[in-house]
C-alpha positions as CSV (number, residue, x, y, z in Angstrom):
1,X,13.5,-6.9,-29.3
2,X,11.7,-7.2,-32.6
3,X,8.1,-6.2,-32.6
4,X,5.6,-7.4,-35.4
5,X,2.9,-5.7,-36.1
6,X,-0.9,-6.5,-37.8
7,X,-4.3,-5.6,-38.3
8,X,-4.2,-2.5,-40.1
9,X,-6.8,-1.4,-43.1
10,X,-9.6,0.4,-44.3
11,X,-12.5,0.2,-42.7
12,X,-15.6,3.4,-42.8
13,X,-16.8,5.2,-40.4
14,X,-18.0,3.6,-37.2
15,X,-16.2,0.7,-37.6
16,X,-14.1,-1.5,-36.1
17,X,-10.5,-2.6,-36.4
18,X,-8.0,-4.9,-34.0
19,X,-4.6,-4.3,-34.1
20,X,-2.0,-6.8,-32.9
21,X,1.7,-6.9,-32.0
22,X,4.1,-9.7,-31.3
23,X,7.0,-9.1,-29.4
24,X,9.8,-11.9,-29.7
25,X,13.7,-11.1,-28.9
26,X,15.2,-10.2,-25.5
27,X,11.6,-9.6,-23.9
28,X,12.7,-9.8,-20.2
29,X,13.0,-6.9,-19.6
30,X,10.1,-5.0,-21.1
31,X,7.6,-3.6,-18.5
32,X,5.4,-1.2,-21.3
33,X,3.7,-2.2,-24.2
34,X,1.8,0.9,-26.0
35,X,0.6,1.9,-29.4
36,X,1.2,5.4,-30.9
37,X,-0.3,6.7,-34.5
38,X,1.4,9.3,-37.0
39,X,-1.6,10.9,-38.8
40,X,-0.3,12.5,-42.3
41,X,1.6,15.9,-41.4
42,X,1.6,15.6,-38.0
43,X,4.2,14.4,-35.1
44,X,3.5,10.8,-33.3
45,X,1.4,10.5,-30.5
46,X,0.7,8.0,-27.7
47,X,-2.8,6.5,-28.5
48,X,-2.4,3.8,-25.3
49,X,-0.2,1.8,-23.1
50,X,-0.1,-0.9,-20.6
51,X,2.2,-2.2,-18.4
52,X,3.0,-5.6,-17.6
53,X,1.2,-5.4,-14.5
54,X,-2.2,-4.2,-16.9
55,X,-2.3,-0.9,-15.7
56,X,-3.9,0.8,-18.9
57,X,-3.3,4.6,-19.9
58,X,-5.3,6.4,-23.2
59,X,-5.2,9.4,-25.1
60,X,-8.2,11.5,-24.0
61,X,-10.2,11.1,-27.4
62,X,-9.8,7.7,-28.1
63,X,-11.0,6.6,-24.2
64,X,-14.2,4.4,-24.5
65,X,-13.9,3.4,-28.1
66,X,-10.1,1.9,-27.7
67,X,-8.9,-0.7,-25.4
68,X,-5.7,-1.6,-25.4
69,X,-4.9,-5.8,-23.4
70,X,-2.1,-7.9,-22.7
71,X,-1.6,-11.2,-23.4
72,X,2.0,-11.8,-21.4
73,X,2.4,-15.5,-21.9
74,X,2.4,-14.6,-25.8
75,X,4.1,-12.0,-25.1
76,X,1.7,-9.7,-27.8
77,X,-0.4,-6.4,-27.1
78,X,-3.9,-6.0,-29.0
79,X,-5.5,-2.9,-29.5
80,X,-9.6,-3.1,-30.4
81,X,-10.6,0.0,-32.1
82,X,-14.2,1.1,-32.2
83,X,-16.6,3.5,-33.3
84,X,-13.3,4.4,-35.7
85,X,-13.8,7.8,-37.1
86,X,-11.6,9.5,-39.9
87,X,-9.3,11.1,-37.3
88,X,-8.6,7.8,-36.6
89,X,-6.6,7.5,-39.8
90,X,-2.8,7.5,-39.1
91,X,0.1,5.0,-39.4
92,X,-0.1,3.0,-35.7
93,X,2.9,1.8,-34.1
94,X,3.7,-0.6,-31.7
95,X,6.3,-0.2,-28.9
96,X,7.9,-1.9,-26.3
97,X,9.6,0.0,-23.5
98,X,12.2,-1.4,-21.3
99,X,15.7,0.6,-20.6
100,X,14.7,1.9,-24.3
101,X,12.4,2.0,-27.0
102,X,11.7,0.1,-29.2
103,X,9.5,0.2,-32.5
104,X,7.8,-2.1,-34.6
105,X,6.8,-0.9,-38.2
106,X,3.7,0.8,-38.8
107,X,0.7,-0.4,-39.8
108,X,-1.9,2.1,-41.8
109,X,-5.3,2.5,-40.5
110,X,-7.5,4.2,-42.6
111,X,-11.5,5.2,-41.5
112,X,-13.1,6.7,-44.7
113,X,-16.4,6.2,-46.4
């Protein structure tokens, strides 16, 4: 599975930012799709997931300005970020889960005035 990931940037406070992530490969068996972010000196954590299904799960601080969506026929995962402040800023990666993990390269979001 190879994951290809876009979107990232600068963008200030309050802003806005969509993040996208093809998946292409041996996609049959993926049943989660999910984003996690890397901030600077810290470890990786899950910002949100869905499953094939479109059951959605978020990291507490980013519910009501994230949403993370599905499109399953182009087999790609979007996350829209809003009201982006600068604890937003981190490396975001994609991921796919199906008997593993896998990861697509980062893309750097970066919410500064």
């Amino acid at each position: 599975v190879q994951l290809q990931a876009s979107g990232g940037g600068l963008v200030q406070p309050g802003g806005s930012l969509r993040l996208s992530c093809a998946a292409s490969g041996s996609i049959f068996g993926i049943v989660v799709m999910g984003w996690y972010r890397q901030a600077p000196g810290k470890q990786r954590e899950l910002v949100a997931t869905i499953t094939k299904g479109g059951s959605t799960n978020y990291k507490d601080s980013v519910k009501g300005r994230f949403t993370i969506s599905r499109d399953n026929a182009q087999n790609t995962v979007y996350l829209q970020m809003n009201s982006l402040g600068p604890e937003d800023t981190a490396v975001y990666f994609c991921n796919a889960r199906s008997y593993r993990d896998y990861w697509g390269k980062g893309t750097l979001v970066t919410v500064s005035s």
